[in-house]
C-alpha positions in Angstrom: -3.3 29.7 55.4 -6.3 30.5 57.1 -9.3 27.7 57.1 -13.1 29.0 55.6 -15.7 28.6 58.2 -17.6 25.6 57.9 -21.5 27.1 59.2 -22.5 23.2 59.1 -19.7 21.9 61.4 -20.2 25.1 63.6 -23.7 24.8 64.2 -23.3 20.8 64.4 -20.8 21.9 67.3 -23.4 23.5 69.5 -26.4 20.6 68.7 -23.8 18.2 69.9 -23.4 20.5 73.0 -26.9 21.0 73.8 -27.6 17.0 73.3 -24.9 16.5 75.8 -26.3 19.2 78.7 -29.6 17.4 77.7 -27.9 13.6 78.6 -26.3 15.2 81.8 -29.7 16.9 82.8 -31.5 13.7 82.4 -29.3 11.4 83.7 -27.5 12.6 86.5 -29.0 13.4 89.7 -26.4 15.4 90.9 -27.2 18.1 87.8 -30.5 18.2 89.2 -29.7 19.5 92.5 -27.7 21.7 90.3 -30.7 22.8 88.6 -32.2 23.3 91.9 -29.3 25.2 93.4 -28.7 27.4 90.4 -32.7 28.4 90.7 -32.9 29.3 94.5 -29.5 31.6 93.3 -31.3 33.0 90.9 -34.8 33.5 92.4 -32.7 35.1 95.2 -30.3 37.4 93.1 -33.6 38.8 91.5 -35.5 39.3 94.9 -32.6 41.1 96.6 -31.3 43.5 93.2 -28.2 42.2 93.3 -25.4 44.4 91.6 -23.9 43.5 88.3 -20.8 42.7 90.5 -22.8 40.6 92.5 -24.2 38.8 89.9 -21.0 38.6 87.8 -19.9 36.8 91.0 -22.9 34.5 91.0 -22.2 33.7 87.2 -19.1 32.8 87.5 -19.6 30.5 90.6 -22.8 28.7 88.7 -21.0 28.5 85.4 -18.0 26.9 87.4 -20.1 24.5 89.6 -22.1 23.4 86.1 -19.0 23.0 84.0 -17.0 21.3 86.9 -20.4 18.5 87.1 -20.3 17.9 83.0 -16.5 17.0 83.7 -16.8 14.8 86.0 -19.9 12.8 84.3 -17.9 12.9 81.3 -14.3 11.4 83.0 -16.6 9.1 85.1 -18.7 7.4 81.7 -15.4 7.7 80.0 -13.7 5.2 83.0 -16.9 3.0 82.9 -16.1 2.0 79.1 -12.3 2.1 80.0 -12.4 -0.2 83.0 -15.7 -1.9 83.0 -14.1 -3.9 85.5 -13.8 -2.8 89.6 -10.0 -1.3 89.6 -8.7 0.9 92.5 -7.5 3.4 90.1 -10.5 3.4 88.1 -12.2 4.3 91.3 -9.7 7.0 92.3 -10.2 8.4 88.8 -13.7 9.1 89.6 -13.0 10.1 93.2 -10.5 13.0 92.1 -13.0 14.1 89.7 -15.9 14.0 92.1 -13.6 16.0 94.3 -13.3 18.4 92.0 -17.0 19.2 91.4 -17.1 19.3 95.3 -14.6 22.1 95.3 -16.2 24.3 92.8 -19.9 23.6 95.0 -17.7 24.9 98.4 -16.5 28.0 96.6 -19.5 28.4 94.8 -21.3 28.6 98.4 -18.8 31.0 99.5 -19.1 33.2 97.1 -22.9 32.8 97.4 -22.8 33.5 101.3 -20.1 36.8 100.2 -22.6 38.4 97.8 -25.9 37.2 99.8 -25.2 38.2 103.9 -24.6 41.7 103.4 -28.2 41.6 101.8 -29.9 39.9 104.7 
Protein backbone atom coordinates (compact mmCIF):
# COMPACT_ATOMS: atom_id res chain seq x y z
CA UNK A 1 0.00 0.00 0.00
CA UNK A 2 1.27 3.17 -1.01
CA UNK A 3 1.92 5.96 2.01
CA UNK A 4 0.01 9.71 1.43
CA UNK A 5 2.50 12.41 1.42
CA UNK A 6 2.96 14.14 4.49
CA UNK A 7 3.65 18.15 3.09
CA UNK A 8 4.53 18.87 6.98
CA UNK A 9 7.24 16.09 7.30
CA UNK A 10 8.45 17.00 3.81
CA UNK A 11 8.96 20.48 4.17
CA UNK A 12 10.26 19.84 7.92
CA UNK A 13 12.85 17.52 5.88
CA UNK A 14 14.49 20.41 4.03
CA UNK A 15 14.30 23.17 7.31
CA UNK A 16 16.21 20.42 9.07
CA UNK A 17 18.64 20.43 6.06
CA UNK A 18 19.13 23.98 5.61
CA UNK A 19 19.68 24.37 9.65
CA UNK A 20 22.33 21.76 9.28
CA UNK A 21 24.37 23.53 5.98
CA UNK A 22 23.73 26.66 8.28
CA UNK A 23 25.68 24.72 11.54
CA UNK A 24 28.36 23.45 9.03
CA UNK A 25 28.79 27.00 7.52
CA UNK A 26 29.13 28.50 10.78
CA UNK A 27 31.11 26.18 12.53
CA UNK A 28 33.62 24.64 10.44
CA UNK A 29 36.39 26.42 9.00
CA UNK A 30 37.11 24.11 6.48
CA UNK A 31 33.40 24.91 4.78
CA UNK A 32 34.57 28.23 4.65
CA UNK A 33 37.46 27.81 2.43
CA UNK A 34 34.82 25.80 0.75
CA UNK A 35 32.77 28.76 0.38
CA UNK A 36 35.74 30.53 -0.82
CA UNK A 37 36.81 27.91 -3.36
CA UNK A 38 33.34 27.26 -4.68
CA UNK A 39 33.24 31.31 -5.38
CA UNK A 40 36.58 31.88 -7.22
CA UNK A 41 34.95 28.61 -9.39
CA UNK A 42 32.23 30.28 -9.97
CA UNK A 43 33.38 33.91 -10.51
CA UNK A 44 35.79 32.09 -13.00
CA UNK A 45 33.24 29.79 -14.85
CA UNK A 46 31.16 33.13 -15.51
CA UNK A 47 34.30 35.20 -16.66
CA UNK A 48 35.50 32.62 -19.16
CA UNK A 49 31.66 31.24 -20.67
CA UNK A 50 32.25 28.06 -19.76
CA UNK A 51 30.11 25.34 -21.67
CA UNK A 52 27.24 23.56 -20.10
CA UNK A 53 29.65 20.57 -20.18
CA UNK A 54 32.06 22.53 -18.47
CA UNK A 55 29.98 23.64 -15.90
CA UNK A 56 28.15 20.28 -15.44
CA UNK A 57 31.78 19.26 -14.69
CA UNK A 58 32.30 22.03 -12.17
CA UNK A 59 28.82 21.12 -10.50
CA UNK A 60 29.43 17.97 -10.02
CA UNK A 61 33.09 18.49 -8.61
CA UNK A 62 31.58 21.37 -6.04
CA UNK A 63 28.52 19.42 -5.14
CA UNK A 64 31.01 16.41 -4.40
CA UNK A 65 33.64 18.48 -2.48
CA UNK A 66 30.54 20.15 -0.31
CA UNK A 67 28.68 16.87 0.33
CA UNK A 68 32.08 14.97 1.06
CA UNK A 69 32.85 18.12 4.00
CA UNK A 70 29.06 17.76 5.56
CA UNK A 71 30.18 13.88 5.98
CA UNK A 72 32.89 14.17 7.50
CA UNK A 73 31.71 16.97 10.10
CA UNK A 74 28.82 14.80 10.66
CA UNK A 75 31.00 11.21 11.33
CA UNK A 76 33.57 13.45 13.19
CA UNK A 77 30.68 15.28 15.86
CA UNK A 78 29.07 11.85 15.76
CA UNK A 79 32.69 10.21 17.17
CA UNK A 80 33.09 13.22 19.66
CA UNK A 81 29.74 12.13 21.49
CA UNK A 82 30.73 8.38 20.85
CA UNK A 83 34.20 8.47 22.29
CA UNK A 84 34.47 11.64 24.24
CA UNK A 85 37.56 10.06 25.35
CA UNK A 86 41.22 10.05 23.12
CA UNK A 87 40.95 6.38 21.41
CA UNK A 88 43.16 5.49 18.46
CA UNK A 89 40.30 4.31 16.51
CA UNK A 90 38.17 7.14 17.33
CA UNK A 91 40.97 9.11 15.72
CA UNK A 92 41.30 6.88 12.70
CA UNK A 93 37.61 7.26 12.32
CA UNK A 94 38.00 10.85 11.72
CA UNK A 95 41.30 10.47 9.77
CA UNK A 96 39.51 8.15 7.04
CA UNK A 97 36.77 10.61 6.83
CA UNK A 98 39.04 13.59 6.53
CA UNK A 99 40.66 11.60 3.87
CA UNK A 100 37.90 11.34 2.13
CA UNK A 101 36.93 15.08 1.83
CA UNK A 102 40.68 15.41 0.75
CA UNK A 103 40.05 13.18 -2.19
CA UNK A 104 36.92 14.72 -3.51
CA UNK A 105 39.08 18.50 -3.02
CA UNK A 106 42.16 16.60 -5.37
CA UNK A 107 39.65 15.60 -7.96
CA UNK A 108 37.71 18.43 -7.61
CA UNK A 109 41.03 20.45 -8.58
CA UNK A 110 41.58 18.29 -11.43
CA UNK A 111 38.66 18.60 -12.86
CA UNK A 112 38.85 22.34 -12.29
CA UNK A 113 42.42 22.49 -13.97
CA UNK A 114 40.65 20.01 -17.11
CA UNK A 115 37.82 22.51 -17.73
CA UNK A 116 39.91 25.86 -16.86
CA UNK A 117 43.59 25.44 -18.95
CA UNK A 118 42.24 25.05 -22.19
CA UNK A 119 40.62 28.54 -21.35
CA UNK A 120 43.72 30.30 -20.29
Amino acid sequence: MVKTLDIKKFVKSFVYAGRGIYELMKREQNAKVHLLATVVVITAGLLTGLSRYEWLGICVAIGMVWSAEAINTAIEKLVDIVSPEHRLQAGLVKDIAAGGVLICAVVAVVIALLVFLPHL
